[in-house]
C-alpha positions in Angstrom: 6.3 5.6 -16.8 9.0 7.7 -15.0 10.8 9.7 -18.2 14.2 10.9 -18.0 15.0 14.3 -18.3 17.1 15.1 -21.4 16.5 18.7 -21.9 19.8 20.2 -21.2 21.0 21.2 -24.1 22.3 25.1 -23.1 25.1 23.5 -22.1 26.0 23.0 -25.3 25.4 26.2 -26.7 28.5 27.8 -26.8 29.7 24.8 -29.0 27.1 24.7 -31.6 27.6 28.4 -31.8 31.5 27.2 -32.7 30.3 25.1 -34.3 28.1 27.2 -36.9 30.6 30.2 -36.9 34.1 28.3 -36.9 35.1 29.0 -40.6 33.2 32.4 -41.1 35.6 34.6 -42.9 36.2 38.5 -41.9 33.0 39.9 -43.0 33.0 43.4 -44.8 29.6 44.1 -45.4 26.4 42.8 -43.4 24.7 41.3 -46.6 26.8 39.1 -47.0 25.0 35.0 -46.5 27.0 34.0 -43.7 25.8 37.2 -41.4 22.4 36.7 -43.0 22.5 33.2 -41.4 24.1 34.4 -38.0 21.5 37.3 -37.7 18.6 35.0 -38.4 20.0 32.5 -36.0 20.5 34.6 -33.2 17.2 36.4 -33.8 15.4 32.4 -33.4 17.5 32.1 -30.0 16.0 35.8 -28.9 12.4 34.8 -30.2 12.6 31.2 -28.5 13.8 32.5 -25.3 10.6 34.9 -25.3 8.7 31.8 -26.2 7.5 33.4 -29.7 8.1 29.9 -31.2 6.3 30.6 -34.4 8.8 33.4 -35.1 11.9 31.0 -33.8 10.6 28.8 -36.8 10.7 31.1 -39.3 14.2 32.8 -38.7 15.4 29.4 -38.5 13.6 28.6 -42.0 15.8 31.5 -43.3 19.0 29.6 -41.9 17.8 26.3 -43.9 17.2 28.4 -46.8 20.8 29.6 -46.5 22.6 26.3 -45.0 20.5 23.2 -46.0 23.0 20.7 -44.3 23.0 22.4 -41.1 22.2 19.8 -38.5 22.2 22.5 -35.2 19.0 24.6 -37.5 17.4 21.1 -37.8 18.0 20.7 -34.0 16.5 23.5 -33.1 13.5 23.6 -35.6 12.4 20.6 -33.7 12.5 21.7 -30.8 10.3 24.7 -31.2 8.1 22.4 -33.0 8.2 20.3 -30.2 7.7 23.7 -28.0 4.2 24.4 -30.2 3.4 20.7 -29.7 3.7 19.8 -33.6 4.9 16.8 -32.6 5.3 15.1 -36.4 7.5 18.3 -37.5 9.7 18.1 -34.3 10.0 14.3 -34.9 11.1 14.7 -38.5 13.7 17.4 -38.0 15.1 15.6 -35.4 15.4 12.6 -37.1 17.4 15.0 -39.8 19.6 15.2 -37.0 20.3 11.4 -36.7 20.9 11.1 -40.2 23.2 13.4 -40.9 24.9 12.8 -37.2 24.1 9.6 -35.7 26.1 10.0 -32.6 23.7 12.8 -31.2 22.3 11.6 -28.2 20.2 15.1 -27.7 18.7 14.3 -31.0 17.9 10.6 -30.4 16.6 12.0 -26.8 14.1 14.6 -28.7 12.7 11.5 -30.9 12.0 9.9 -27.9 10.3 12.8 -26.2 7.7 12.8 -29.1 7.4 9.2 -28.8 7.0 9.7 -25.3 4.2 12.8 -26.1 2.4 11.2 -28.5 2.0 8.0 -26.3 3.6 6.4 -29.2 5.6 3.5 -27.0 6.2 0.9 -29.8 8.1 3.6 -31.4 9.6 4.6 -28.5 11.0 1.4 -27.6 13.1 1.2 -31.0 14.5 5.1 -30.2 15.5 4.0 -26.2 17.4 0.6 -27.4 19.4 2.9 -29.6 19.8 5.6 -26.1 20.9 2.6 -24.3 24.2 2.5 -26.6 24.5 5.7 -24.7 23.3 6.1 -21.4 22.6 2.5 -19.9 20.1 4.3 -17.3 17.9 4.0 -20.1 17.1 0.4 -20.1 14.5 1.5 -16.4 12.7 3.7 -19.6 12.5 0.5 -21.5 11.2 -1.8 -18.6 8.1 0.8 -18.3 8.0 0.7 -22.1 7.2 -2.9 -22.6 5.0 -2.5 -19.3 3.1 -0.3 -21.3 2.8 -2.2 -24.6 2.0 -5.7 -22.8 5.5 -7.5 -23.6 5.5 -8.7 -19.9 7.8 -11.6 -21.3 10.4 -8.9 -21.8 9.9 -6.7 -18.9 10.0 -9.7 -17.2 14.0 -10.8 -18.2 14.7 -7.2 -18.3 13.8 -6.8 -14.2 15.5 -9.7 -13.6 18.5 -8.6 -15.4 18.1 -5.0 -13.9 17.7 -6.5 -10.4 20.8 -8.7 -10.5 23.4 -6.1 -12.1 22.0 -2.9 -10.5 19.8 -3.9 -7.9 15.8 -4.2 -7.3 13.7 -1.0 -7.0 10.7 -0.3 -5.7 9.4 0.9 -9.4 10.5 -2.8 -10.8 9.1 -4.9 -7.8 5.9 -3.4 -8.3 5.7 -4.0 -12.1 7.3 -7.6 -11.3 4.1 -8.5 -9.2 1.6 -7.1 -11.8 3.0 -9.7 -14.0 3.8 -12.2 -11.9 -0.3 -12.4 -11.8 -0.6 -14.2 -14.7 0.1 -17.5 -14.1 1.5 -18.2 -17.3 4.5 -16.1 -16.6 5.1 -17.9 -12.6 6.6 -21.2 -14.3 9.7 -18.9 -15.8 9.8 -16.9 -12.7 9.8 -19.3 -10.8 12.6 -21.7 -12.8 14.5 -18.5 -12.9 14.7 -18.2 -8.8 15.3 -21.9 -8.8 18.6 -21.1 -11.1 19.3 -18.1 -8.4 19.9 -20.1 -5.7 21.9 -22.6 -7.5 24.2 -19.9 -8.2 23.5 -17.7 -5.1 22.8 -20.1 -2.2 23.4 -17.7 0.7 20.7 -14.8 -1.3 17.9 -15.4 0.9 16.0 -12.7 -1.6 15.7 -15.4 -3.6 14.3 -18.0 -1.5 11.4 -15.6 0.2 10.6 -14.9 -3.4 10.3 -18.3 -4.5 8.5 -19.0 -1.2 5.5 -16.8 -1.8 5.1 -17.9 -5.4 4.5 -21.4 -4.3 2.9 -20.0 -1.5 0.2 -18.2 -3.5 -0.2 -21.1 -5.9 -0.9 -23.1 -3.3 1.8 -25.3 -4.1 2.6 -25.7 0.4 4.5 -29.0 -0.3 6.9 -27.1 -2.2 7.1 -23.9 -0.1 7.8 -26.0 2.8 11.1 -27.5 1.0 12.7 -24.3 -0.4 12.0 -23.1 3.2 13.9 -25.9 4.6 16.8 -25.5 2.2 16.8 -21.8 3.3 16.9 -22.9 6.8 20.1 -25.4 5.8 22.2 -22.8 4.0 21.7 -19.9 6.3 19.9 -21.4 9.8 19.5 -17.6 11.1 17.2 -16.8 8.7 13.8 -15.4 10.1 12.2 -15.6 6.8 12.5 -20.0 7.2 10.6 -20.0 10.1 7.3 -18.8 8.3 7.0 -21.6 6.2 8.1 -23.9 9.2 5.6 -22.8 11.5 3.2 -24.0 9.2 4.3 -27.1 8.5 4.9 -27.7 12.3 1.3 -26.5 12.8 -0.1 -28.8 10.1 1.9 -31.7 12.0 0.1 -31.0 14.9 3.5 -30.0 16.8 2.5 -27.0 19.1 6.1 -26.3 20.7 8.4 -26.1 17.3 5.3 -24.0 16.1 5.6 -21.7 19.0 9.0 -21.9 18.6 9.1 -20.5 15.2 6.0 -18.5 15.5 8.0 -16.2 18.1 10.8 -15.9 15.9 8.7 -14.5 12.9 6.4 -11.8 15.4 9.9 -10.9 16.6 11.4 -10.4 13.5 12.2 -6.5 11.9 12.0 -8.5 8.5 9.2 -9.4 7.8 6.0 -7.8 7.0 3.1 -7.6 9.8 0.8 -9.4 7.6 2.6 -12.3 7.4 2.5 -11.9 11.1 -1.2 -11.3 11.1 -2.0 -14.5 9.1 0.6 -16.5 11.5 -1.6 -15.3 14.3 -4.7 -16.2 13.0 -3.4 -19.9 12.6 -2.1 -20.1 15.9 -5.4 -18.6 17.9 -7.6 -21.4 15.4 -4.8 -23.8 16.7 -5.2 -22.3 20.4 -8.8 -23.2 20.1 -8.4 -26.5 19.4 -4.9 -26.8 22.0 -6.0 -24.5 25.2 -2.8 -25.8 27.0 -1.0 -23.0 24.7 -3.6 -20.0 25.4 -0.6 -18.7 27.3 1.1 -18.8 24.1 -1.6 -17.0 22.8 -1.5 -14.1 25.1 2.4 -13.4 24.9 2.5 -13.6 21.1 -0.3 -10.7 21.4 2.7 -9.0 23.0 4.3 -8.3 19.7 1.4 -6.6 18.5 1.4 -4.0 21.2 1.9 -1.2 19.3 0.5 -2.0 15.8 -1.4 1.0 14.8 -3.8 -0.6 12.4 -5.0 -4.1 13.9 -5.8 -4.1 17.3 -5.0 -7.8 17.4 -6.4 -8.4 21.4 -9.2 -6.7 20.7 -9.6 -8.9 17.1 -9.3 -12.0 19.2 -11.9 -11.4 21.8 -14.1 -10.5 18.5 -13.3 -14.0 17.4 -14.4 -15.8 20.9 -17.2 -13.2 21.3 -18.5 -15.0 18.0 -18.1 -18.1 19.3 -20.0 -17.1 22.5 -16.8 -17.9 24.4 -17.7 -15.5 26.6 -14.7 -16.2 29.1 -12.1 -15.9 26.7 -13.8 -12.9 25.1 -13.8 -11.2 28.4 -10.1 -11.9 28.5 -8.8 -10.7 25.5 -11.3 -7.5 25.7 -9.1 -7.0 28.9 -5.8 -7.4 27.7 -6.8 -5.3 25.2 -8.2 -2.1 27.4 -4.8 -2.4 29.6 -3.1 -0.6 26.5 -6.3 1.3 25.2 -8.7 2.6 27.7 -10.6 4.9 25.6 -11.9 2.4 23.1 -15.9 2.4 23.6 -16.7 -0.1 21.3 -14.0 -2.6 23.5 -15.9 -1.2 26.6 -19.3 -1.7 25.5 -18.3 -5.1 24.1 -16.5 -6.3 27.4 -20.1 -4.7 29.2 -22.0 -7.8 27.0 -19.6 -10.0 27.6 -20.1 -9.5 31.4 -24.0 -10.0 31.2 -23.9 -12.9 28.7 -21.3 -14.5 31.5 -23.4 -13.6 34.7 -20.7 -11.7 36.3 -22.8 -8.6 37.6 -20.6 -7.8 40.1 -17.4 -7.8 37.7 -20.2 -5.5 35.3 -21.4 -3.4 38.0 -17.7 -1.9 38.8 -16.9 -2.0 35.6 -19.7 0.3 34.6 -18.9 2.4 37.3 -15.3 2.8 37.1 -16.1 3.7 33.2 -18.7 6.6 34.1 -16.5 8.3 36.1 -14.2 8.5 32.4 -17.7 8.9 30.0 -20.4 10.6 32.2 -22.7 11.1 29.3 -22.8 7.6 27.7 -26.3 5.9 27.9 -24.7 2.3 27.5 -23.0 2.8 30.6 -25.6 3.5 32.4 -27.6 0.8 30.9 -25.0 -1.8 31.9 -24.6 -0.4 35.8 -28.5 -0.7 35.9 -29.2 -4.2 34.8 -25.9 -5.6 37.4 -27.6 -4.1 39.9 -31.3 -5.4 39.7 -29.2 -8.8 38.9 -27.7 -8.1 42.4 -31.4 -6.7 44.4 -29.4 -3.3 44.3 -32.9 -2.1 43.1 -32.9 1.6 44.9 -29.2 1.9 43.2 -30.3 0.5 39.8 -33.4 2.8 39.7 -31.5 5.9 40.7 -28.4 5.3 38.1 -31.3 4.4 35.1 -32.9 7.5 35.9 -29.7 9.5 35.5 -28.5 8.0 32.3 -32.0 7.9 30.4 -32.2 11.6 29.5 -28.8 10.7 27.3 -30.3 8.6 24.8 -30.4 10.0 21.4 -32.2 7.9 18.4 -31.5 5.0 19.6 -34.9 2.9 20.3 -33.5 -0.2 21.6 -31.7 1.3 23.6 -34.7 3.3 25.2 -36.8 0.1 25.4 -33.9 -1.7 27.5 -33.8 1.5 30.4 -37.6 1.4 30.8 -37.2 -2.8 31.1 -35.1 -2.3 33.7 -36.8 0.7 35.4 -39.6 -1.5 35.2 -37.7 -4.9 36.8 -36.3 -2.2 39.6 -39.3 -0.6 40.7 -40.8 -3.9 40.7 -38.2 -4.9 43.1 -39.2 -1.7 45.1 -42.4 -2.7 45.2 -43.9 0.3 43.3 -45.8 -2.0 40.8 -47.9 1.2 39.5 -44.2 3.0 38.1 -43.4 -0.5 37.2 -46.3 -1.2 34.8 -45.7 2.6 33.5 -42.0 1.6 32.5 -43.0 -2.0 30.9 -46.2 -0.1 29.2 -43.3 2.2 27.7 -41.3 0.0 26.8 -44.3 -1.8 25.0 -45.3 0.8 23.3 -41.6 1.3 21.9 -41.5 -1.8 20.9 -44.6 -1.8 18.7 -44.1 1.2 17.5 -40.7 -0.1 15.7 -42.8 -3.4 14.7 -44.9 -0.9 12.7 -42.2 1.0 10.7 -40.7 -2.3 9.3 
């Protein structure tokens, strides 16, 4: 709960010393109770500016004992109290304050920090409702007040009240989403954006929120209208589109989802999850519809400098699974144009090659790659195999030898270069090296049956 700083009461120093001194007569002689009151006042200022709060407390008890009615000595017993952390004394002198001056905000603001302290909120919410009279800021204090007690009914109709006179904040929306996750509050919320956009029909804040509710409550049918009104009151909206892309999808209508599916990944507006999930329906779609794959592949365009999803990479993932081997060599591609040092996209693509048969696309591949990684087995590995796949056997056997000595804990690896030795030595006709690599490579491989 963000607290507001009240603390400033220096400021008003020179008053209360005014204040306390106004109608002091010409003194004559130093023992008289009015200078016994000023001394032992000004020696609590000297000890509370040195922090010696125990002392400030007891020349102030000699003030009490000399002006009983004093409201400033009350003040200021509290707050060393409050300084030493003796929070019920602090609380009560302060509230001595109130009583005697019920206009002092400083003192309502010091009852509040000890509410505040003590983690006493219930309290606290009765000592902000009477700051509000005073400051208005103070009604942010109360929304994290009945956050913390669990009045989400009133935090609720205090956020929406704060968000329509003020405006939202990032604090409020936060709290506003924590509660909106409890259903039982969404029927108010939502019949309160309903009212909104009867009043406010060009607020498109309104309508997203409304949107997502239904949304998330899977409640599409609904979404799908409010988006369409949104659509009818202000047609430039990007936000419409989202919910109309899916409707157009559901209906089977591949160009009007395209249509609003560009609009959205285009938009500055909205957020790049949204556009994430609106990709992920269209590529499903795309499976289903090749004759938009092209589609596909400029709607990845959008995506071309998102830091934290890789989305052409993602999508060759998604046909790799499939064992769409074609389309995962595509988007594998794609992706490498704009990231040429991603190993795990290189090594994929590499599989993706051998599981398509396209040894001569994975042998220069390879190649090309171990000129940029000259130490990286898999490379090697990939290079060999196309070239006993093409009878390249002298070249496959000279590039395994080379790339073998880089293998580090990695059996499978180890058992796949002596295969292949094997396979190119036997295509050399040197069957006596080529039952030395399979014997290897059979040894590996029971060796690794025997430690599971």
């Amino acid at each position: 709960m963000k607290k507001i700083v009240l603390f400033g009461f220096l400021s008003g120093l020179f008053f209360f010393s005014n204040y306390l001194f106004a109608q002091a007569e010409p003194i004559d002689s130093l023992s008289t109770p009015q200078s016994k009151f000023e001394d032992s006042f000004y020696e609590s200022l000297k000890h509370k500016g040195m922090e010696n709060y125990d002392k400030a407390i007891a020349s102030l008890e000699k003030c009490e004992a000399i002006q009983s009615d004093n409201s400033i000595v009350y003040f200021e017993l509290a707050k060393n109290y409050l300084s030493l952390k003796k929070y019920n004394e602090a609380y009560e002198n302060f509230e001595k304050v109130t009583k005697t001056d019920p206009k002092n905000r400083w003192a309502w603001a010091g009852m509040y920090d000890v509410c505040y302290e003590t983690n006493d909120y219930n309290q606290a919410i009765v000592i902000v409702k009477k700051l509000i009279e005073f400051k208005p800021d103070y009604r942010e204090d109360l929304v994290s007040l009945y956050m913390n007690t669990q009045q989400y009914d009133k935090a609720l109709n205090l956020i929406n009240e704060l968000n329509q006179t003020v405006g939202k904040s990032d604090k409020r929306e936060l709290y506003k989403a924590q509660i909106l996750q409890d259903a039982k509050y969404q029927g108010s919320e939502k019949a309160n954006l309903l009212d909104k956009i009867k009043q406010f029909p060009k607020d498109e804040s309104n309508y997203v929120e409304l949107i997502y509710m239904y949304s998330q409550s899977n409640q599409e049918d609904k979404a799908l209208e409010v988006a369409k009104q949104l659509e009818n009151e202000i047609p430039t909206s990007d936000w419409a589109q989202v919910s109309l892309f899916k409707f157009h999808l559901n209906n089977n209508d591949g160009e009007k989802a395209v249509k609003a599916m560009n609009i959205v990944l285009a938009s500055d507006k909205i957020d790049n999850k949204i556009k994430h999930r609106i990709l992920n329906e269209f590529l499903i779609f795309t499976k289903n519809n090749p004759q938009f794959s092209n589609d596909l592949d400029h709607a990845i365009g959008y995506f071309d400098n998102d830091k934290e999803v890789k989305v052409a990479k993602e999508i060759g993932k998604f046909y790799q699974n499939k064992k769409d081997w074609s389309k995962a060599i595509h988007y594998y591609e794609m992706h490498l144009k704009t990231t040429n040092d991603d190993m795990e996209s290189i090594l994929f693509l590499m599989q993706a090659y051998t599981e398509n048969l396209q040894f001569d696309k994975l042998d220069k591949a390879s190649e090309e790659q171990l000129q940029l990684f000259p130490s990286q087995p898999h490379l090697y590995y990939y290079n060999g195999l196309a070239n006993n796949q093409l009878k390249n056997y002298k070249k496959a056997k000279d590039v395994l030898e080379s790339g073998i000595d880089f293998i580090i804990d990695d059996t499978n690896l180890e058992i796949n270069f002596n295969l292949q030795l094997g396979e190119a030595n036997n295509g050399l006709g040197d069957f006596k090296k080529k039952d030395t690599y399979f014997s290897k490579a059979n040894a590996l491989i029971e060796k690794q049956k025997s430690k599971k």
